[in-house]
C-alpha positions in Angstrom: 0.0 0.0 0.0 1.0 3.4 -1.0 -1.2 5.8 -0.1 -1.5 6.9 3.5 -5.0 5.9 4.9 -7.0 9.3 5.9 -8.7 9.1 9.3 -11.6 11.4 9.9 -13.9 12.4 12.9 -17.7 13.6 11.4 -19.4 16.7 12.8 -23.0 16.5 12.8 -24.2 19.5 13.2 -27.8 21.2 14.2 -29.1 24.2 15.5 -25.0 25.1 16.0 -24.0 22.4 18.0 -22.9 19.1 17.6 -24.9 15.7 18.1 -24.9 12.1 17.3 -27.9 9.6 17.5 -28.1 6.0 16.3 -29.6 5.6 12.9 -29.8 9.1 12.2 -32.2 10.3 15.0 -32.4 9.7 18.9 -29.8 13.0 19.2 -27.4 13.5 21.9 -25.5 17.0 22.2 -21.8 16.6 22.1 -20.9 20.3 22.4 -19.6 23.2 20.2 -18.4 22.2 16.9 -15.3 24.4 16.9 -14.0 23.1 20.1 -14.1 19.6 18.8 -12.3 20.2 15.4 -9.4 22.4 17.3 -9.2 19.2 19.2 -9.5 16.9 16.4 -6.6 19.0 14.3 -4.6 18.9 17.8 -5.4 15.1 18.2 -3.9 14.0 14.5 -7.1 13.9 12.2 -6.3 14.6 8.5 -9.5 16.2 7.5 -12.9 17.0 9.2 -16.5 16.2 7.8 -19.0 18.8 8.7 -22.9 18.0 7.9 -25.9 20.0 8.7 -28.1 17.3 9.3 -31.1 19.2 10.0 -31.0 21.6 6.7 -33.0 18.8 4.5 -35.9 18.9 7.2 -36.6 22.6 7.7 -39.0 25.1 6.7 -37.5 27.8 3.9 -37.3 30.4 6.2 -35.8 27.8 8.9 -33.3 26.5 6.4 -31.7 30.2 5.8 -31.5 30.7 8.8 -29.4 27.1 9.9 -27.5 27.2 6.6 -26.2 31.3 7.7 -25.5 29.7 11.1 -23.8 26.3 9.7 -21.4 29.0 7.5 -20.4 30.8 10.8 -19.8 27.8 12.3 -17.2 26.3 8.9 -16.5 30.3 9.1 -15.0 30.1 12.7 -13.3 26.7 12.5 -11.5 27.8 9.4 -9.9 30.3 10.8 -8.8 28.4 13.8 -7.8 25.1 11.6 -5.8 24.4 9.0 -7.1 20.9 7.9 -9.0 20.7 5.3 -13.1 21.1 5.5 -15.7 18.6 3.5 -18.9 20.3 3.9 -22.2 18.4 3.1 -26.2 18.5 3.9 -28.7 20.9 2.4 -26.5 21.2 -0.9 -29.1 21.1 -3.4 -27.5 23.1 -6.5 -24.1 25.1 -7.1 -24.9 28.1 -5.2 -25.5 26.2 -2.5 -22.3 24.8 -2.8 -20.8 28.1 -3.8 -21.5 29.4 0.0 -19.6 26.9 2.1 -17.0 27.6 0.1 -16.8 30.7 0.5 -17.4 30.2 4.0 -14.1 28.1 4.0 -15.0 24.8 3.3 -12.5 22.5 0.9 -15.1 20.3 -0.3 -19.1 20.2 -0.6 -20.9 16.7 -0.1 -24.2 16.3 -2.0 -26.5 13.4 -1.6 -30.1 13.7 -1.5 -30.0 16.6 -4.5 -27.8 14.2 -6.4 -30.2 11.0 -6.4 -32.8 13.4 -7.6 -31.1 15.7 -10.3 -27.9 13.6 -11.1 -27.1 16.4 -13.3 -26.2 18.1 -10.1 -22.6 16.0 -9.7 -21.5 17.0 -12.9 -22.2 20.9 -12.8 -20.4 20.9 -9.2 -17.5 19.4 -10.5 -17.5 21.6 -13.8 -17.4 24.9 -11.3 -15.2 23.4 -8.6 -13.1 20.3 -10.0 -13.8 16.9 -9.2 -11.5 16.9 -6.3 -13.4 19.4 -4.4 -16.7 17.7 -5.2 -17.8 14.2 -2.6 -20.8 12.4 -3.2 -22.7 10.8 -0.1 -24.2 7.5 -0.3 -26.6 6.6 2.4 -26.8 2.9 2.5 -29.5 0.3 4.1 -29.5 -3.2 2.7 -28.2 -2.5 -0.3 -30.2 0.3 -1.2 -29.9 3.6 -1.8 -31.8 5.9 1.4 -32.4 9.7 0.6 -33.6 12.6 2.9 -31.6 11.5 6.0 -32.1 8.1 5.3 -35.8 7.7 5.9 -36.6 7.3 1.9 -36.1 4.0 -0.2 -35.0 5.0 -3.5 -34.7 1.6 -5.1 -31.4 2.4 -6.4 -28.7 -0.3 -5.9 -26.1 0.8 -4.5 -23.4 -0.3 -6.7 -25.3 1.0 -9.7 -25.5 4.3 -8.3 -22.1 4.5 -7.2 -21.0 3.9 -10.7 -22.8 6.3 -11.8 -22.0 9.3 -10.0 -18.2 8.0 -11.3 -19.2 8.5 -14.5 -20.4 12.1 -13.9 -17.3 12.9 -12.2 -17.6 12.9 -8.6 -13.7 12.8 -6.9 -15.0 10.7 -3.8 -17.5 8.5 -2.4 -19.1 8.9 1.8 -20.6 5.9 1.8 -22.5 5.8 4.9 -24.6 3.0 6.3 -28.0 4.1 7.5 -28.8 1.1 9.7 -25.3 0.6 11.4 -25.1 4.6 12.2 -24.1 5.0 15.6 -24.8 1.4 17.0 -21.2 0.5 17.2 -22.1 -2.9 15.5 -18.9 -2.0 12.6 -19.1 -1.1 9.2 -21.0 -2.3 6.1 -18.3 -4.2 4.7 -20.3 -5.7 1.7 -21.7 -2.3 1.0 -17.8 -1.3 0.9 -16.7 -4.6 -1.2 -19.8 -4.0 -3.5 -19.0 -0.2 -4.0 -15.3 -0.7 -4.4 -15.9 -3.6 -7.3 -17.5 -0.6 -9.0 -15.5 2.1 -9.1 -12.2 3.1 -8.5 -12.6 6.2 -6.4 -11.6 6.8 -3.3 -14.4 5.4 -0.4 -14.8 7.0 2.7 -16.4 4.1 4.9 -18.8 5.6 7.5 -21.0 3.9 9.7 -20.9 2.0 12.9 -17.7 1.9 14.0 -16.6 1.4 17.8 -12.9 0.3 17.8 -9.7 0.6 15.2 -10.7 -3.0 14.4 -13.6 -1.7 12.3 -11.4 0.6 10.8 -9.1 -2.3 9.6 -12.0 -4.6 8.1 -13.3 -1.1 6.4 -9.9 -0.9 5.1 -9.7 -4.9 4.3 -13.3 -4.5 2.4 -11.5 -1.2 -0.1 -12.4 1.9 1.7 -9.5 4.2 1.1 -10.6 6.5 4.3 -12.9 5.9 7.7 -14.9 8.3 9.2 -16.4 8.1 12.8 -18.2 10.5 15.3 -19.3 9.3 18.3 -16.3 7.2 19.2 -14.0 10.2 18.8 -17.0 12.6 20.7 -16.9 10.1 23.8 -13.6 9.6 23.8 -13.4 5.9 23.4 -10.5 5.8 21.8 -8.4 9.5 20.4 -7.3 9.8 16.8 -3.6 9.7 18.1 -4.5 6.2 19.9 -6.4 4.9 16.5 -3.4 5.7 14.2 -0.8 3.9 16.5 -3.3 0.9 16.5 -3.7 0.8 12.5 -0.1 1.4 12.1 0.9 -0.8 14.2 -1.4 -3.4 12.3 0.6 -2.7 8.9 -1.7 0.1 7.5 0.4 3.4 6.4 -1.4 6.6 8.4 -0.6 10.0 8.0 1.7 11.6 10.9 -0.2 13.1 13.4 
């Protein structure tokens, strides 16, 4: 292996702070969302996730408001932390997009918009380059989930993750919807299935407790992991989860 494995904590965010639930709802309030990525950059991460989960739910008027107070948020931790930002939730065309990254954000993640105006992948990655552009994949059985995974889309995953390939997405969150915060490990036939399809990069997020679920993420083709509430309870540190996977033969940027 040749490229360095990217390890990367996932803020949730609503109504400005941070929370975590277990398949998407049940929320628990883990605090500001700047403190956590200062600690994050401090702790060794090599990129943060931010996602306003509760933009795709709200009213118009509601949704200004949270998306204004999602960009002070990226706003803030950009000018405290020099990692770079993926942005997603509630990006539903390029201006959209356009804000968070003015805001400060590296990259926008887009999943909902995309299942419904595919169209959507390519125009982001026309304006901002493919390497600034991440697709999200909500996963449950196989299928394809939408709106914060409560919708069945009938899509299979594997078709759909070809798919936004071929309309030139640079990366892949694939997240599974029914593993999400039980600490029961990642999909890993979601990840083999998705990885014999395309040969992006996978970030593999869902359900992961230990470093051990990072290695059979790792084992299944994700080129990244992602995890939240093991990092917010301080199971296990970023530091203490790179020794572990280096330790095991996987290649992890320094902390």
């Amino acid at each position: 292996m040749t490229t360095a494995i990217r390890l990367i904590p996932c803020l949730d965010v609503a109504r400005g702070r941070v929370v975590k639930g277990t398949r998407f709802v049940d929320l628990v309030d883990h605090g500001s969302a700047v403190d956590l990525a200062v600690r994050y950059e401090r702790e060794g991460a090599d990129e943060i996730v931010i996602l306003g989960i509760a933009l795709s739910t709200l009213s118009a008027d509601e949704r200004a408001e949270e998306e204004r107070s999602l960009r002070e948020i990226i706003a803030e931790i950009r000018r405290r932390v020099a990692l770079p930002i993926t942005v997603g939730g509630g990006v539903n065309d390029v201006s959209s997009a356009l804000r968070f990254v003015e805001a400060g954000a590296d990259r926008v993640s887009v999943n909902t918009a995309a299942v419904e105006s595919p169209e959507l992948i390519t125009e982001l990655s026309e304006r901002l380059g493919a390497q600034s552009v991440v697709v999200a994949i909500d996963v449950a059985h196989g299928e394809v989930m939408t709106r914060g995974g409560r919708v069945a889309t009938g899509r299979e995953v594997g078709a759909w993750a070809a798919e936004v390939e071929a309309r030139g997405t640079g990366e892949i969150l694939l997240t599974s919807v029914d593993r999400d915060g039980t600490g029961s490990g990642f999909d890993v036939a979601a990840i083999r299935r998705v990885r014999g399809m395309v040969d992006l990069p996978i970030i593999a997020s869902g359900g992961a407790r230990t470093p051990a679920d990072f290695m059979l993420a790792l084992e299944a083709g994700a080129s990244a992991v992602l995890a939240a509430g093991m990092f917010h309870r301080q199971e296990f540190s970023i530091q203490e989860s790179k020794k572990i996977l280096n330790e095991r033969g996987w290649r992890m940027r320094p902390c």
